[in-house]
VOMIMI-727028 format. One record per residue (C-alpha): residue in three letters; x, y, z. Coordinates in pm, 1 decimal. Layout:
<r res="ALA" xx="X" yy="Y" zz="Z"/>
...
//
This chain:
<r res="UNK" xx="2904.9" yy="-5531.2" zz="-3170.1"/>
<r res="UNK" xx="2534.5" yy="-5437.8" zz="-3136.4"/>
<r res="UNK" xx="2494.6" yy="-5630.7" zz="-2787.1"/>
<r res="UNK" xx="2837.9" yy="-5410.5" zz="-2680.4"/>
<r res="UNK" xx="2630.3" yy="-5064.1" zz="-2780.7"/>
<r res="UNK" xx="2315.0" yy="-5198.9" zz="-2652.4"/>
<r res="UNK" xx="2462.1" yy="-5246.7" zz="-2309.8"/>
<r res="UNK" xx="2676.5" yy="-4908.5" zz="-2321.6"/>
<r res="UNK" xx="2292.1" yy="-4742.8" zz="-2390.1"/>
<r res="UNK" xx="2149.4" yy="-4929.9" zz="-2090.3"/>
<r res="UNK" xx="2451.5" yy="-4819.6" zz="-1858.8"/>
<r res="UNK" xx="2471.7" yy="-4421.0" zz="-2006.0"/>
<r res="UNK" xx="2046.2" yy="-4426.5" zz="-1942.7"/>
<r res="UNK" xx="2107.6" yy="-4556.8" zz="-1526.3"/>
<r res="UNK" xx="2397.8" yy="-4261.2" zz="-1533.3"/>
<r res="UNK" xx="2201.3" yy="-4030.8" zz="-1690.6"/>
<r res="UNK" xx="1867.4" yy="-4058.2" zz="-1574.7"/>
<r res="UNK" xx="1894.3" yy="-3911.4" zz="-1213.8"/>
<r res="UNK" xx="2008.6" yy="-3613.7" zz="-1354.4"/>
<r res="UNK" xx="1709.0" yy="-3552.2" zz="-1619.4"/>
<r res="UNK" xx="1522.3" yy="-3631.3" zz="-1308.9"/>
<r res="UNK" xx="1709.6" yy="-3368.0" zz="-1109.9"/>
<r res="UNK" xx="1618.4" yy="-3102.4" zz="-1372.9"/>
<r res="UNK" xx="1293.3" yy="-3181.8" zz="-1482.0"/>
<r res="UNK" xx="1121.1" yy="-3258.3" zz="-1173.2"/>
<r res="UNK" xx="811.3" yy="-3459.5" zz="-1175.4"/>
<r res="UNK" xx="507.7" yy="-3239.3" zz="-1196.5"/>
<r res="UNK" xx="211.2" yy="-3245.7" zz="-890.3"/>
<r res="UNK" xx="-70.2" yy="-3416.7" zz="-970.3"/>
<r res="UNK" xx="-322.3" yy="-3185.8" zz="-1096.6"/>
<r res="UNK" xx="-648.5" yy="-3127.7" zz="-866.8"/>
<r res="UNK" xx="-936.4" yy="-2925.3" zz="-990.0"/>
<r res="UNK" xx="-1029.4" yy="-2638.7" zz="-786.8"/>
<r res="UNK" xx="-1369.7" yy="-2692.1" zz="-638.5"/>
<r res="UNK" xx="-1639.9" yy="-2522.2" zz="-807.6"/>
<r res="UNK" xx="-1762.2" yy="-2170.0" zz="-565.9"/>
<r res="UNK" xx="-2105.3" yy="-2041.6" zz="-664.1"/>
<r res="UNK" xx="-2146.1" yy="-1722.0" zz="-730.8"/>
<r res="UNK" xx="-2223.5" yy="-1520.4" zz="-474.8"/>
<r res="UNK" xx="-2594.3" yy="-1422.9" zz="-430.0"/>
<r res="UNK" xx="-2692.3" yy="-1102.9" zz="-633.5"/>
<r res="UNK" xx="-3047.4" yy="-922.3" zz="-609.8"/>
<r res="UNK" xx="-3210.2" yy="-916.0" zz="-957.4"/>
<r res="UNK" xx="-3442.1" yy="-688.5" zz="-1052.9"/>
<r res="UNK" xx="-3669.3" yy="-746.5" zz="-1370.9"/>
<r res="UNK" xx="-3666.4" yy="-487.8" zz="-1699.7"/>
<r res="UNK" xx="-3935.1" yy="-674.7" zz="-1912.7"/>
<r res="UNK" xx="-4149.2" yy="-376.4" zz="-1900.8"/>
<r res="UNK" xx="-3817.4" yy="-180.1" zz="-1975.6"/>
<r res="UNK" xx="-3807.3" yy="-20.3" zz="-2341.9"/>
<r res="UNK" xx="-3545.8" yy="23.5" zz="-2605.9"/>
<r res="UNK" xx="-3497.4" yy="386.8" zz="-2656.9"/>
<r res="UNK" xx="-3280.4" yy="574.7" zz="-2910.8"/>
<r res="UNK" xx="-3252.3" yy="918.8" zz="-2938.3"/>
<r res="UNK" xx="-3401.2" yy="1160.0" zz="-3293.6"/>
<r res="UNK" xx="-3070.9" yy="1195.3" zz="-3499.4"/>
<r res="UNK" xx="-2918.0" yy="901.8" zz="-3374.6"/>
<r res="UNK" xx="-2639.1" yy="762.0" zz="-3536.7"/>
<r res="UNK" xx="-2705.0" yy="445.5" zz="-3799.6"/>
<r res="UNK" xx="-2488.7" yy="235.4" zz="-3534.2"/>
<r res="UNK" xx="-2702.5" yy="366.6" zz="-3224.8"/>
<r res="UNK" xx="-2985.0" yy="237.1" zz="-3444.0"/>
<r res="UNK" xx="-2817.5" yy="-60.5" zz="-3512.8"/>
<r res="UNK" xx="-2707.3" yy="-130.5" zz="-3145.1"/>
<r res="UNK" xx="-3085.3" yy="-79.2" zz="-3045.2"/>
<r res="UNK" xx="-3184.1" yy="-338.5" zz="-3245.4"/>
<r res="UNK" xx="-2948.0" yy="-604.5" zz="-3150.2"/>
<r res="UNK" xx="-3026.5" yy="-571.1" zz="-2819.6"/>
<r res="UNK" xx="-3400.4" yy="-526.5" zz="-2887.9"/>
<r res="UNK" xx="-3375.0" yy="-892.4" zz="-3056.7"/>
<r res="UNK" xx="-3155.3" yy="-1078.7" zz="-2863.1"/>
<r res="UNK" xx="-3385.2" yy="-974.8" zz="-2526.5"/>
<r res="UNK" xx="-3608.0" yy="-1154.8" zz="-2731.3"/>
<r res="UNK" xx="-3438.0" yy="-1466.8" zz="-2805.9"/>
<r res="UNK" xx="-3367.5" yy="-1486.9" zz="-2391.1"/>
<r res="UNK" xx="-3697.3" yy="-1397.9" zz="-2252.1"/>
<r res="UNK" xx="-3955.1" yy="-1495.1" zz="-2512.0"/>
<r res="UNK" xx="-4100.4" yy="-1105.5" zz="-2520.0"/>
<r res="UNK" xx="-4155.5" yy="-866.0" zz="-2745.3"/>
<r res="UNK" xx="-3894.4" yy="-577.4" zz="-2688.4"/>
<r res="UNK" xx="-3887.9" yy="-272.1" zz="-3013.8"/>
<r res="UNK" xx="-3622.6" yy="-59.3" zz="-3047.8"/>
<r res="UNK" xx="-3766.7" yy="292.8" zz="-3058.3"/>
<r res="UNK" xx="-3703.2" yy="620.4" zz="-3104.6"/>
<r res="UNK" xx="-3771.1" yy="848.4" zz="-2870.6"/>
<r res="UNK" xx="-3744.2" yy="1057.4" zz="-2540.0"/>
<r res="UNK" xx="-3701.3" yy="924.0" zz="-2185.0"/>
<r res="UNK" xx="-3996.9" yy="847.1" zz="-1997.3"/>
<r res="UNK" xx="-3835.4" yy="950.0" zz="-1629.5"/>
<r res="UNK" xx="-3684.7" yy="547.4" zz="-1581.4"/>
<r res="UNK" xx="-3790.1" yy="185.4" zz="-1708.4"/>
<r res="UNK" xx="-3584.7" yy="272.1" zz="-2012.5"/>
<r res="UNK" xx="-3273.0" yy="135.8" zz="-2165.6"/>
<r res="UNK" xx="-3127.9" yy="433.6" zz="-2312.7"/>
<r res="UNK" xx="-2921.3" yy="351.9" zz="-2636.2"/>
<r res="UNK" xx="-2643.9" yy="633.4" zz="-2811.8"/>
<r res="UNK" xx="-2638.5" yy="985.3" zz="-2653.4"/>
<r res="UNK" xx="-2740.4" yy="1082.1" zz="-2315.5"/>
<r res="UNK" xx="-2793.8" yy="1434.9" zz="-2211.7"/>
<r res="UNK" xx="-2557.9" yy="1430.9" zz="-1978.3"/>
<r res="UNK" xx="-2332.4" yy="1175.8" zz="-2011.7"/>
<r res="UNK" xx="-1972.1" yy="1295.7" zz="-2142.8"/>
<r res="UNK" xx="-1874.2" yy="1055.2" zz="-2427.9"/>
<r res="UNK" xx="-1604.0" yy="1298.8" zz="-2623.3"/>
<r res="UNK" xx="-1269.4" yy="1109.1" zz="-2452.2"/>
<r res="UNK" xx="-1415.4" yy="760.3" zz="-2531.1"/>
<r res="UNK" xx="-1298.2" yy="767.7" zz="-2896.0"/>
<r res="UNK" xx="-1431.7" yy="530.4" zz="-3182.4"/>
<r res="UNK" xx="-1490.1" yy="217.4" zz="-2948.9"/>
<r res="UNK" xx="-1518.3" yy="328.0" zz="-2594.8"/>
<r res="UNK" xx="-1829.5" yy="252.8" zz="-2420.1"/>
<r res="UNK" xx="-2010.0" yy="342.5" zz="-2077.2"/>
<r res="UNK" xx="-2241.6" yy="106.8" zz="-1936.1"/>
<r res="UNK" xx="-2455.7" yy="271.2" zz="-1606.9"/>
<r res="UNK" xx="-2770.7" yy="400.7" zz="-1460.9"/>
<r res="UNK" xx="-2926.2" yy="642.1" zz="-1388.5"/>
<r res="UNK" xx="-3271.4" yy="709.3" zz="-1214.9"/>
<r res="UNK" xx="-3434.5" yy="414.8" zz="-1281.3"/>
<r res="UNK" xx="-3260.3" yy="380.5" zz="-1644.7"/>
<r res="UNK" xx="-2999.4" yy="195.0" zz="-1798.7"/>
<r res="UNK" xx="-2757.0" yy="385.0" zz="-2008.7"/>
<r res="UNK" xx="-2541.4" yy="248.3" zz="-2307.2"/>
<r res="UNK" xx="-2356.6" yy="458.6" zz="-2526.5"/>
<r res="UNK" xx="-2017.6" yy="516.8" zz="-2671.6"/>
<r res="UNK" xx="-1771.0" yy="642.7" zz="-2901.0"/>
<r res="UNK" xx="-1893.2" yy="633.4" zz="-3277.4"/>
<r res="UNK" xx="-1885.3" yy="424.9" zz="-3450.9"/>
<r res="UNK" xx="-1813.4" yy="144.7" zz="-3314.5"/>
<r res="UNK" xx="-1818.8" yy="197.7" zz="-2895.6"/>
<r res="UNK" xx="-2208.7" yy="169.0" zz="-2829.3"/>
<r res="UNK" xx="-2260.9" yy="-135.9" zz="-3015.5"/>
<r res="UNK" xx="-1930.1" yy="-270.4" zz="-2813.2"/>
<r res="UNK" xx="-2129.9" yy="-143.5" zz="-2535.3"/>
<r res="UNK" xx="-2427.8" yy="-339.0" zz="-2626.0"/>
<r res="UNK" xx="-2272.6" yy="-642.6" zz="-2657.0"/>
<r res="UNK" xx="-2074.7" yy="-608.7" zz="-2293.6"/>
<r res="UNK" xx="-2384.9" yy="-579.5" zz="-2184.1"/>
<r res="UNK" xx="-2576.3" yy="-836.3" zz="-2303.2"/>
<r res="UNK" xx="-2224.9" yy="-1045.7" zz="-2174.5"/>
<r res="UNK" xx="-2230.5" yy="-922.9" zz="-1850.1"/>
<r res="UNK" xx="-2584.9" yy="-911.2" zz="-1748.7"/>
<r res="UNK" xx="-2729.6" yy="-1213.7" zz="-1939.0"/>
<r res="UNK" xx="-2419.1" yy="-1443.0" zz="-2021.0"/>
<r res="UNK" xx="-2409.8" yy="-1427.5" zz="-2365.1"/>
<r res="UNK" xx="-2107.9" yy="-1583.2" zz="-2532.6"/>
<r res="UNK" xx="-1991.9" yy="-1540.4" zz="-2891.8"/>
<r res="UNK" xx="-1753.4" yy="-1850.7" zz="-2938.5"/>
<r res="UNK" xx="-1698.2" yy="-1863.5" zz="-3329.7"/>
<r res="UNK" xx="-1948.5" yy="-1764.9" zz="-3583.8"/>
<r res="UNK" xx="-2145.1" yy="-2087.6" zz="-3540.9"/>
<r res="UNK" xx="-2137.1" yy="-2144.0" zz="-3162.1"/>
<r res="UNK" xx="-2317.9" yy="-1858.1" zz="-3009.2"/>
<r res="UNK" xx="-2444.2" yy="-1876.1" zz="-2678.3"/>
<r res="UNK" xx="-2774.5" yy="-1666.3" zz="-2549.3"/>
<r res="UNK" xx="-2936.9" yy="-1845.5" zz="-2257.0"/>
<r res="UNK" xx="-3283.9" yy="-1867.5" zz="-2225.6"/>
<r res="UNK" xx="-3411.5" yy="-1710.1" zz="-1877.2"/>
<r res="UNK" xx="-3667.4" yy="-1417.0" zz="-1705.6"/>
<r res="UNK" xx="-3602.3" yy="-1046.3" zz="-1869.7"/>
<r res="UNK" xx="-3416.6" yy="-972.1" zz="-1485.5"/>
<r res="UNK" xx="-3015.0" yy="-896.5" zz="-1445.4"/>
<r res="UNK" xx="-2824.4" yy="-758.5" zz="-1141.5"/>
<r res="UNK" xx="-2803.4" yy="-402.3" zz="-1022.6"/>
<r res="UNK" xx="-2588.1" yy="-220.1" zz="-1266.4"/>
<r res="UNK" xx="-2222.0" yy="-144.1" zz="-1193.4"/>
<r res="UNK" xx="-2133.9" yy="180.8" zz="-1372.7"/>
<r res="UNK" xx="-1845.5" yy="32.8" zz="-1627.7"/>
<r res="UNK" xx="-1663.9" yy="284.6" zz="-1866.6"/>
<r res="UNK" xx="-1392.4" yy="110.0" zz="-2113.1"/>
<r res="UNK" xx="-1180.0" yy="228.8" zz="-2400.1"/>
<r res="UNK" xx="-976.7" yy="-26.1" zz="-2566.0"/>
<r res="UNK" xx="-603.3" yy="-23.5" zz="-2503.1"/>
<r res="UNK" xx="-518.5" yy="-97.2" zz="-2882.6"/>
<r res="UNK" xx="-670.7" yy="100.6" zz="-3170.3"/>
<r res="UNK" xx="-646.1" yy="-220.8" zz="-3378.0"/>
<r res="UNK" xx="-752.4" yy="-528.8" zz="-3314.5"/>
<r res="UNK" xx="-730.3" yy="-833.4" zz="-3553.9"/>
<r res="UNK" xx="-708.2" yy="-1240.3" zz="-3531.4"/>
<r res="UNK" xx="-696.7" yy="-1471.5" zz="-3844.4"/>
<r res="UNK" xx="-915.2" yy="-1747.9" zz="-3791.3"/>
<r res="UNK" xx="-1202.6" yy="-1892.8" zz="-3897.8"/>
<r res="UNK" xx="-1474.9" yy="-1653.2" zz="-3762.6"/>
<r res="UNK" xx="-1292.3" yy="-1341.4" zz="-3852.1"/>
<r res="UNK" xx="-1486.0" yy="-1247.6" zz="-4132.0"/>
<r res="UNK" xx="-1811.1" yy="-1321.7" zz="-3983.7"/>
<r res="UNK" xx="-1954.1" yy="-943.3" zz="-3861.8"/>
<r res="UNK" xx="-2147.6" yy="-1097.0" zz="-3578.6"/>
<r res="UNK" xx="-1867.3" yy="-1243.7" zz="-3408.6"/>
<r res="UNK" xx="-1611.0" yy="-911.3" zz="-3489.3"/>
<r res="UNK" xx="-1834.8" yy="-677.2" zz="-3351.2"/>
<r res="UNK" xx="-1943.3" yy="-896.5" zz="-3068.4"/>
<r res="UNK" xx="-1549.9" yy="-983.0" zz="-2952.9"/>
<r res="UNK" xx="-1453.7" yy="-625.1" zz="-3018.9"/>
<r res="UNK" xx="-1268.7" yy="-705.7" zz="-3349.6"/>
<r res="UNK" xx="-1209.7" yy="-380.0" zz="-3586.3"/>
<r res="UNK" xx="-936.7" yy="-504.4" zz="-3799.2"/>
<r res="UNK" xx="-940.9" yy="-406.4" zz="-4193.1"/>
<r res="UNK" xx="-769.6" yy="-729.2" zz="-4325.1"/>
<r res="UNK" xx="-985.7" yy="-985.5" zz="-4267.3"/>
<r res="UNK" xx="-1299.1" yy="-814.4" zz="-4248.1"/>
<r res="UNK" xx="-1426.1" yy="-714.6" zz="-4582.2"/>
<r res="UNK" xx="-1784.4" yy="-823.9" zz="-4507.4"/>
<r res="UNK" xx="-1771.7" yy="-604.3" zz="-4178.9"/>
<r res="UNK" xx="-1590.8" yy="-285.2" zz="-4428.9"/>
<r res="UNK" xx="-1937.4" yy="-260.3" zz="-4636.2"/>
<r res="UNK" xx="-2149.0" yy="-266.1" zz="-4346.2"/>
<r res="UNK" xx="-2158.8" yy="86.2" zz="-4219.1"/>
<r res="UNK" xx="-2454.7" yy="61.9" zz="-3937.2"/>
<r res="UNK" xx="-2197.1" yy="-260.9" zz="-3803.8"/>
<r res="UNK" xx="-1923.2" yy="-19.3" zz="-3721.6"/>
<r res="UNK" xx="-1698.9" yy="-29.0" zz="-4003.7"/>
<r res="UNK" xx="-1332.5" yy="-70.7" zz="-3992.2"/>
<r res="UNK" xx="-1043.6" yy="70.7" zz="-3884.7"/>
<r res="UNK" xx="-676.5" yy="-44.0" zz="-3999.3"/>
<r res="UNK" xx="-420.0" yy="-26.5" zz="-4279.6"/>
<r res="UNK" xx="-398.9" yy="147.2" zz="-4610.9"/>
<r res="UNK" xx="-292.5" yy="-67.1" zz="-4863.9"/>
<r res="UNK" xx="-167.1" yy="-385.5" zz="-4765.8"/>
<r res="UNK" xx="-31.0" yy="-508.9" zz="-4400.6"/>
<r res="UNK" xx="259.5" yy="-662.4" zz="-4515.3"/>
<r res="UNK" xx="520.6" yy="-705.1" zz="-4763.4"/>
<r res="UNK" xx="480.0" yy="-329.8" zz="-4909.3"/>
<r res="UNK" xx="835.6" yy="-251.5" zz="-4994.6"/>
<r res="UNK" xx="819.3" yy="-266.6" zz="-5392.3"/>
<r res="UNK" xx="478.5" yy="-465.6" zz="-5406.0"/>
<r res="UNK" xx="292.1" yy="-130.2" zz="-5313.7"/>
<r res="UNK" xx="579.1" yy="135.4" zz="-5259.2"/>
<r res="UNK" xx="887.4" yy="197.8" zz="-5487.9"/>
<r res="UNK" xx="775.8" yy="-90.4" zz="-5759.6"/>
<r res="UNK" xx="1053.9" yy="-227.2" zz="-5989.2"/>
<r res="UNK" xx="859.1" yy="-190.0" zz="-6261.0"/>
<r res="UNK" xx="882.5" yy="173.5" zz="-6223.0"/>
<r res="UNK" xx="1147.0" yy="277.5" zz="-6090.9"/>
<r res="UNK" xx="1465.3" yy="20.9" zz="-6154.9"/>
<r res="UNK" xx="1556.7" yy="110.2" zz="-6500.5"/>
<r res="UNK" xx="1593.4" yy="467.1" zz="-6403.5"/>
<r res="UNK" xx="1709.4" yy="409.2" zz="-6087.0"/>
<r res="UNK" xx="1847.5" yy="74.5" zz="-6003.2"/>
<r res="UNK" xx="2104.1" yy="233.0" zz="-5697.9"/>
<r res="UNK" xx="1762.8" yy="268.9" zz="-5515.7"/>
<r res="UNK" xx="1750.6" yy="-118.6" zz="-5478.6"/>
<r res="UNK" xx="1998.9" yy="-391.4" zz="-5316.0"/>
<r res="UNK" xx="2332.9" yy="-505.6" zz="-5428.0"/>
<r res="UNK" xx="2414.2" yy="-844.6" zz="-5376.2"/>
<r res="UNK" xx="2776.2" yy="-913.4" zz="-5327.9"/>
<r res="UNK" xx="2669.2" yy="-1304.2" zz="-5498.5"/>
<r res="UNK" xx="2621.2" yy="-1110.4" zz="-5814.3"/>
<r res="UNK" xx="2784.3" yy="-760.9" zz="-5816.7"/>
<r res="UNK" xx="2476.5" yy="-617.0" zz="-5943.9"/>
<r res="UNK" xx="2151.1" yy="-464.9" zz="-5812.1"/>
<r res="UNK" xx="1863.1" yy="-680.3" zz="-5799.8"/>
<r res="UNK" xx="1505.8" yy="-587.0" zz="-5728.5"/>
<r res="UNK" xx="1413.7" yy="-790.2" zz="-5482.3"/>
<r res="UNK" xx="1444.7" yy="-536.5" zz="-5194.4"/>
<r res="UNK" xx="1574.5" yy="-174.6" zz="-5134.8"/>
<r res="UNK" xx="1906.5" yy="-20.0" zz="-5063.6"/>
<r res="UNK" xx="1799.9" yy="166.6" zz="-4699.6"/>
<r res="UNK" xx="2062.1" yy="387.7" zz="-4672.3"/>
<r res="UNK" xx="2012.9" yy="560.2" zz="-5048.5"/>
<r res="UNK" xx="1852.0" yy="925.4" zz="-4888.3"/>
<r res="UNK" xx="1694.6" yy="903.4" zz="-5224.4"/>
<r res="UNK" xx="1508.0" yy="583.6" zz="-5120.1"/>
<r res="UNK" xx="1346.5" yy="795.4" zz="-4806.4"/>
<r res="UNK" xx="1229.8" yy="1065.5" zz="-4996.1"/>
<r res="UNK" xx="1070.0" yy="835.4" zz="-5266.7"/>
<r res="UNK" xx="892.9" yy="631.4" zz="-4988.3"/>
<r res="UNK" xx="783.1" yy="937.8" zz="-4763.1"/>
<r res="UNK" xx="614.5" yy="1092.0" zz="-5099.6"/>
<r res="UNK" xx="482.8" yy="760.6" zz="-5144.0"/>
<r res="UNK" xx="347.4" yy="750.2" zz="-4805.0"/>
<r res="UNK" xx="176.6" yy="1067.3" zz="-4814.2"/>
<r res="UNK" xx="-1.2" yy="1016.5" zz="-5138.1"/>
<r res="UNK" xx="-156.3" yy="701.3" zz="-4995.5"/>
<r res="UNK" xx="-254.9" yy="908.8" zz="-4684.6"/>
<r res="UNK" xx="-392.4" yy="1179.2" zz="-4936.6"/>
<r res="UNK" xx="-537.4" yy="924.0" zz="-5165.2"/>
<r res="UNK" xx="-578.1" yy="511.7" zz="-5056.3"/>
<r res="UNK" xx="-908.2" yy="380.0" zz="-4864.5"/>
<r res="UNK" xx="-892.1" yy="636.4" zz="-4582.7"/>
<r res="UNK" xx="-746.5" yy="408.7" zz="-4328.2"/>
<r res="UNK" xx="-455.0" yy="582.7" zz="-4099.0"/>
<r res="UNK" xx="-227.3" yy="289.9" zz="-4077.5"/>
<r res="UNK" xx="29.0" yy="245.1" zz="-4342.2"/>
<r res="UNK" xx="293.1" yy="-85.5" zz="-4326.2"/>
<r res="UNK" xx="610.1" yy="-23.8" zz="-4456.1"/>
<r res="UNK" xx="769.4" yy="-369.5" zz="-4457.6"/>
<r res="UNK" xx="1005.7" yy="-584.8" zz="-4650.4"/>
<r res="UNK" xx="975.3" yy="-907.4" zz="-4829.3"/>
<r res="UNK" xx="993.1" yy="-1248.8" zz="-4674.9"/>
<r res="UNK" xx="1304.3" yy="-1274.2" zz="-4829.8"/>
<r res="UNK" xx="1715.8" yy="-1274.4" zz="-4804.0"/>
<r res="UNK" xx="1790.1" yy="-1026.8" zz="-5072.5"/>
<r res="UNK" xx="1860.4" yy="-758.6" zz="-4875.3"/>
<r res="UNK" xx="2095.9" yy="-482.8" zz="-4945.4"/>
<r res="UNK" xx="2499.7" yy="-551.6" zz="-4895.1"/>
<r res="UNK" xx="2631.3" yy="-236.2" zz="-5072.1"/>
<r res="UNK" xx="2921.5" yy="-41.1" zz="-4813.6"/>
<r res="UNK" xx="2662.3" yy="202.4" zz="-4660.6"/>
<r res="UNK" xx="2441.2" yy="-123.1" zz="-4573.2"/>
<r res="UNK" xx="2677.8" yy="-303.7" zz="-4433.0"/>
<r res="UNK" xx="2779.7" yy="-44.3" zz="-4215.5"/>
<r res="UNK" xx="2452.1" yy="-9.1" zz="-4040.5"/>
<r res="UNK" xx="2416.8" yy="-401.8" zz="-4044.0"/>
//
């Protein structure tokens, strides 16, 4: 009997094979692109360049100065100071607020990169943009990479970079958050643009690094962990959470959505955490990774 399968196995894989084939073509053999060097791009040299922030400037601007102030130094060997100061009339890398340059529609992380009479201009939003701006660029103009907390990149080479292209960016998400490793490093967030609340507890207490931006409370799993809790509400009120046709009975594992007096528990809820929590503007309103949910008549309706 097995000698009468194996055979019918050999004869169904000759029937069946062409048409695997047919579908799943064979790929093209991969060839690597050659390599094009960059095209050639007049440097100019800004080691007698210095770091200037303005009186009043912001504990970021400060901060931003002084990154850039010691990673120059890392590349080029020298000795650049962030200062504070005026403009000398050009030679200056001018970090925070320029007079003249319009920064109100750039937010809390928008940054302009240009220059301007001999200058270089960096500034941004607050907090966060002109240390975003720093970092861009010490990325663009230098190559410096910021890999993962532990792999960081700053080639050594002459204090000279490429005529600057003006460059204004504001980021196209308010939030942004990864969960890996390196997350909770405050190098790496603020150097990859990373303002996030959840992972980033080291980069919440450190004001002059930008500070945070995110969720009130917690991300996920809110509904009765942080809003409408069991533990105070389903004696009283046990129509406010799901019925479960297994059990005819209300358990409180999730809510009943359709109760109106579910809403107006949850938007007062809402509103004190607004009023009240860590400051943050975003508050998650989300359900349990669970299957309790509600299968009373309104429920199922909507479902």
């Amino acid at each position: 009997m097995t000698a009468i399968l194996n055979a019918l196995v050999l004869v169904l894989a000759f029937i069946v094979n062409p048409f695997i084939n047919l579908f799943n073509p064979a790929l093209p053999e991969f060839v690597p692109a050659p390599e094009i060097p960059p095209a050639h791009m007049e440097k100019y040299s800004i080691a007698d360049y210095k770091i200037i922030y303005g009186a009043g400037a912001d504990a970021t601007e400060i901060k931003a100065a002084g990154i850039l102030a010691d990673t120059l130094n890392r590349i080029t060997g020298l000795a650049y100071a962030a200062e504070e100061g005026l403009p000398s009339g050009s030679e200056d890398i001018l970090i925070g607020q320029v007079s003249g340059v319009d920064v109100s529609g750039l937010g809390a992380d928008g940054y302009i990169i240009d220059a301007d009479g001999g200058n270089i201009i960096i500034t941004g939003g607050l907090p966060r943009g002109v240390l975003y701006g720093v970092h861009q660029f010490l990325y663009k103009y230098f190559d410096c990479r910021w890999y993962t907390a532990d792999l960081i990149v700053l080639p050594a080479g002459p204090a000279e970079i490429a005529e600057i292209e003006p460059e204004q960016y504001i980021p196209p998400l308010e939030y942004r958050e990864m969960d890996w490793l390196s997350r909770s490093d405050p190098v790496y967030s603020v150097a990859n643009g990373l303002n996030g609340n959840i992972y980033h507890a080291e980069l919440a207490a450190i004001p002059d690094m930008g500070g945070v931006f995110g969720y009130n409370g917690s991300f996920a799993h809110t509904i009765i962990n942080q809003f409408i809790k069991p533990a105070e509400f389903f004696d009283e009120h046990p129509d406010w959470y799901a019925y479960r046709d297994s059990s005819k009975s209300r358990v409180p594992k999730q809510l009943c959505l359709t109760n109106p007096e579910v809403l107006a528990e949850m938007i007062k809820e809402v509103r004190w955490y607004l009023g009240n929590g860590n400051g943050q503007p975003i508050v998650s309103i989300t359900q349990d990774d669970n299957t309790e949910f509600c299968q009373c008549p309104n429920c199922k309706k909507v479902d």
